[in-house]
C-alpha positions in Angstrom: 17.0 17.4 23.9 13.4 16.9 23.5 12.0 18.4 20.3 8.5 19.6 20.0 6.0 19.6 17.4 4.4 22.5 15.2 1.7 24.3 15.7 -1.0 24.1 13.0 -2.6 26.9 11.3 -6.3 27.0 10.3 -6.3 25.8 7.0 -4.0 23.0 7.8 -6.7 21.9 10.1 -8.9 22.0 7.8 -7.1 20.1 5.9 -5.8 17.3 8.2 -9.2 16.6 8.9 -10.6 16.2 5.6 -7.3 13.7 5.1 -8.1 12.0 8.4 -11.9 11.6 7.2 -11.0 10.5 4.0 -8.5 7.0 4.8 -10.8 6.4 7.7 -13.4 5.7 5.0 -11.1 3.8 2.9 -10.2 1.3 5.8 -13.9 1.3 6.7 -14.6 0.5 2.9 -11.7 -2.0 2.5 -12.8 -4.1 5.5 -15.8 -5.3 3.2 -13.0 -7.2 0.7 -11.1 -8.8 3.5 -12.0 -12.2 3.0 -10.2 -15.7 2.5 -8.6 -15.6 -0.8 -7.7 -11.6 -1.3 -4.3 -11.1 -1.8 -2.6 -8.0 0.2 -2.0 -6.2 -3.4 -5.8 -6.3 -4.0 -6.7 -4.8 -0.7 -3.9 -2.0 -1.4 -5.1 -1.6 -4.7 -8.5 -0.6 -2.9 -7.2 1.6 -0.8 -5.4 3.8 -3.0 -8.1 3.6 -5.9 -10.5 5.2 -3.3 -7.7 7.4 -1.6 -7.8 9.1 -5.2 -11.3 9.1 -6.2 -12.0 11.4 -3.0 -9.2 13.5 -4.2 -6.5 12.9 -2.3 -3.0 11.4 -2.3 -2.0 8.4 -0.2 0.6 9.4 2.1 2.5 6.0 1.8 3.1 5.7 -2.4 7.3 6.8 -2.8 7.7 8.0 0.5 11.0 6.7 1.2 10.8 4.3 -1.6 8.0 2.2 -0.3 6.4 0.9 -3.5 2.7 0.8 -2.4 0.1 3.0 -1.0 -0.4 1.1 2.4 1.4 -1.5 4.7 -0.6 -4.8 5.2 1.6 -6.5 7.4 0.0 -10.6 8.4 0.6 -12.1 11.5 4.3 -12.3 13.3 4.4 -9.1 11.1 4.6 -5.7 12.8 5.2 -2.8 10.5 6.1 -1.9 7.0 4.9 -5.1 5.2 4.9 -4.7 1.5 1.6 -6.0 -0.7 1.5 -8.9 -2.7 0.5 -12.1 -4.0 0.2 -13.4 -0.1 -3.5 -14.6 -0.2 -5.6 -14.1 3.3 -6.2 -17.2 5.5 -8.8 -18.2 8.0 -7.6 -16.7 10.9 -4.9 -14.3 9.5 -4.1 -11.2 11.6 -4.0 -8.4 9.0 -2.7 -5.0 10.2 -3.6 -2.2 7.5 -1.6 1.0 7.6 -2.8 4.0 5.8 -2.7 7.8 5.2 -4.0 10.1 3.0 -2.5 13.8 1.6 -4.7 17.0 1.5 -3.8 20.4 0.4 -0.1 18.8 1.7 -1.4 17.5 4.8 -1.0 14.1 6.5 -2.9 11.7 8.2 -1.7 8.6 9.4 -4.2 5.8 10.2 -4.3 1.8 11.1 -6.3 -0.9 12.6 -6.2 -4.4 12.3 -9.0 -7.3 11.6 -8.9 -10.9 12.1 -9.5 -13.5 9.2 -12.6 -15.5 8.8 -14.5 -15.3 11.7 -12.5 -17.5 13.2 -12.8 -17.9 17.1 -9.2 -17.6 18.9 -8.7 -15.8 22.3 -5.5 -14.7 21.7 -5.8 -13.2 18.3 -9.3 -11.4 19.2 -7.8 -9.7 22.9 -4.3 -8.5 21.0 -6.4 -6.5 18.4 -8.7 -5.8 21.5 -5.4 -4.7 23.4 -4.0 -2.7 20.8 -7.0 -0.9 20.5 -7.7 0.1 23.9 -4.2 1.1 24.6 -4.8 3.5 21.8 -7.8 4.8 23.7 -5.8 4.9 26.7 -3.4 7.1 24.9 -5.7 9.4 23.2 -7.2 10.3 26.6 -4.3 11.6 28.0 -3.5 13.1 24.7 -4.0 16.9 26.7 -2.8 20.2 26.1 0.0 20.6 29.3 0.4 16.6 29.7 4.1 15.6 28.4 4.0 12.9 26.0 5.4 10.7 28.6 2.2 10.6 30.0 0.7 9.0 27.1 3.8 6.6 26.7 3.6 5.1 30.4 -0.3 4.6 30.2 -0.1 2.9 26.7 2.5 1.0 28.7 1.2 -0.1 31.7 -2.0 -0.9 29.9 -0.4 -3.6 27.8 1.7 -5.2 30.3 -1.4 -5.4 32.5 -3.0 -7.3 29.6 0.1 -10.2 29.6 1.6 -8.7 26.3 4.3 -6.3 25.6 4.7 -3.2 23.4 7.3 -2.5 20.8 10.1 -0.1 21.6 12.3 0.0 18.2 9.6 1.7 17.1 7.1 4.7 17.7 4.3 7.4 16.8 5.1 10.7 16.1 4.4 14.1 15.2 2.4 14.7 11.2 1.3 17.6 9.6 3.4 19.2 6.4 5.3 15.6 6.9 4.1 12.0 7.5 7.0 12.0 10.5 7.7 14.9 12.3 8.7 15.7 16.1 8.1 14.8 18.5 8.1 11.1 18.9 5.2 9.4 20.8 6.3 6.4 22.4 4.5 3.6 23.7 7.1 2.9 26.9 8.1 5.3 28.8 8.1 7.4 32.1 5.3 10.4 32.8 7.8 12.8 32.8 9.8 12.3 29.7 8.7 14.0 26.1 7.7 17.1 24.6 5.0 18.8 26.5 1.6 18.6 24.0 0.3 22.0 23.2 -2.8 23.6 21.2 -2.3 23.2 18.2 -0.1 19.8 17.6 -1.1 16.6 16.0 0.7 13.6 16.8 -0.3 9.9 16.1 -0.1 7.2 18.3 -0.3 3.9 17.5 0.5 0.9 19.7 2.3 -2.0 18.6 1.1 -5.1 20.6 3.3 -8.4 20.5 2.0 -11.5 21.9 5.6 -12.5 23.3 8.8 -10.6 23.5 9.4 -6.8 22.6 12.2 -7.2 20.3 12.1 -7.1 16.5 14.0 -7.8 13.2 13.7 -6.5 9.6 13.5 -9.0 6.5 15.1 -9.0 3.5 13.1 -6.8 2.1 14.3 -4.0 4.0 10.8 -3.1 4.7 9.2 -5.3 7.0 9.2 -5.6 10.6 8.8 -8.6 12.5 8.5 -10.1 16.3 12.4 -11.5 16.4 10.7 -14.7 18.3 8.0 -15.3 15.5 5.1 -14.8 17.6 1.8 -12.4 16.9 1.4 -8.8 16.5 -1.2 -6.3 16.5 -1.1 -2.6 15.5 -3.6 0.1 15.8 -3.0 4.1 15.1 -5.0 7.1 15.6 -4.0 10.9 14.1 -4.8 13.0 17.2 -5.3 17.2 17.0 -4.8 18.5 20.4 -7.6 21.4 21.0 -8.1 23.3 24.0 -11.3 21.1 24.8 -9.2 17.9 24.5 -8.0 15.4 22.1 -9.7 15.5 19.0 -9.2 12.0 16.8 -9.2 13.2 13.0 -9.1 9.8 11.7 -12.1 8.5 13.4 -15.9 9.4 12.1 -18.1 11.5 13.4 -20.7 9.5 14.8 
C-alpha cells in the first residue's frame, strides 16, 4: 500500500520556506569554516548557533536521540554521522546534513564539499553526481508524476555516471514531521510511489557511493557507512510541489 503525503496549508508554507531559507544560509555560512584542522563539532556548533540566532530550531537536536544539531558524515560515511573531535583533512569528503524548525515546520537540507582544494577526479564527479541527480529528481518532481518517476531518473542518472545509489535508505515526505510519507526513493520503477500532488513537500536526496550499493551501521548506532569502505556523497533538496512546478525551498532565491 502506497501512502501519500499531506497537503500543506498556507501558513505552513509560509513557514517551510522561511525554515528552508534559513539552513540554506547556515550551510552557505558554514562552508566559510571548512578548512584543514576544524573538527566536525565546530562546524555543528556553527550551524546550530546560527540555526537559533535567525530564530529557529534545528530539526536534528533530540530527534530520535541524535545528540547534535546536524550529521557531518567524512568520507566512506554516508548518513547519520555524529560530530566530534575528527579534525578535517586535505581532501576529506564532508557531507553536511541539516534542517531547521519554523512555527513547527521542517526543512531538511544537505550538500557536500571537498577538503582543501585538493584536485581528485573521483572525489569532485561524486559530489558533481550527487548533485545533478538531485536536479534530475527535482525536475520531475510534478504534480500528476508518481514518485517512481523521480526514483528511476535519480537512478539511471547515477548508474550512467559508473556509481551506484543507496537503497537501505531514502527521502521522504516533511512538513509537521522531519519524516513523513511518502518515501522518495532513489531506485526504482516510473510506475511505483505515491502520485505527487499540489500541495506536498517531499525531499530528495541522493546518496552516491563510489562502489557497491550496500551499507552497514557502526557502533555507534548512528552512522552509516559503504559495507566495502569506499566513498560517498550525499546531496538533499526540500521540494514544495506547486501547480507551476517544483519549487526548491531550501535553495536561494537568486
Amino acid at each position: 500500500m502506497v501512502t501519500e503525503g499531506s497537503i500543506k496549508t498556507t501558513a505552513q508554507i509560509v513557514s517551510m520556506k522561511l525554515a528552508g531559507e534559513i539552513v540554506a544560509k547556515a550551510l552557505i555560512g558554514c562552508e566559510n569554516i571548512l578548512k584543514v584542522g576544524v573538527t566536525t563539532k565546530e562546524i555543528d556548533d556553527f550551524l546550530r548557533t546560527f540555526i537559533e540566532k535567525e530564530g529557529a530550531k534545528p530539526a536534528f537536536l533530540g530527534l530520535y536521540g541524535f545528540p547534535a544539531t546536524a550529521c557531518i558524515s567524512l568520507n566512506e560515511e554516508i548518513v547519520h554521522g555524529i560530530p566530534g573531535s575528527r579534525k578535517l583533512i586535505k581532501g576529506d569528503l564532508v557531507s553536511i546534513d541539516c534542517g531547521a524548525i519554523v512555527n513547527g515546520m521542517y526543512s531538511d537540507h544537505a550538500r557536500t564539499y571537498l577538503i582543501g582544494n585538493e584536485k581528485n577526479i573521483v572525489k569532485e564527479k561524486l559530489i558533481s553526481v550527487a548533485s545533478k541527480a538531485l536536479d534530475i529528481g527535482i525536475s520531475n518532481s510534478i504534480a500528476g508524476n508518481k514518485i517512481g518517476i523521480v526514483s528511476q531518473s535519480i537512478e539511471e542518472y547515477v548508474l550512467s555516471q559508473g556509481f551506484e545509489v543507496v537503497r537501505e535508505y531514502v527521502g521522504h515526505g516533511i512538513g509537521t514531521q522531519l519524516h513523513e510519507p511518502p518515501s522518495v526513493p532513489n531506485f526504482g520503477k516510473s510506475n511505483e510511489g505515491a502520485l505527487l500532488r499540489v500541495g506536498m513537500a517531499i525531499a530528495i536526496e541522493p546518496m552516491v557511493t563510489e562502489g557497491d550499493w550496500k551499507t552497514r551501521m557502526l557502533d555507534d548506532k548512528w552512522t552509516v557507512v559503504t559495507k566495502d569502505g569506499k566513498l560517498s556523497s550525499h546531496a538533499e533538496d526540500t521540494i514544495l510541489i506547486t501547480e507551476n512546478g517544483p519549487e526548491i525551498l531550501t535553495r536561494l532565491k537568486k
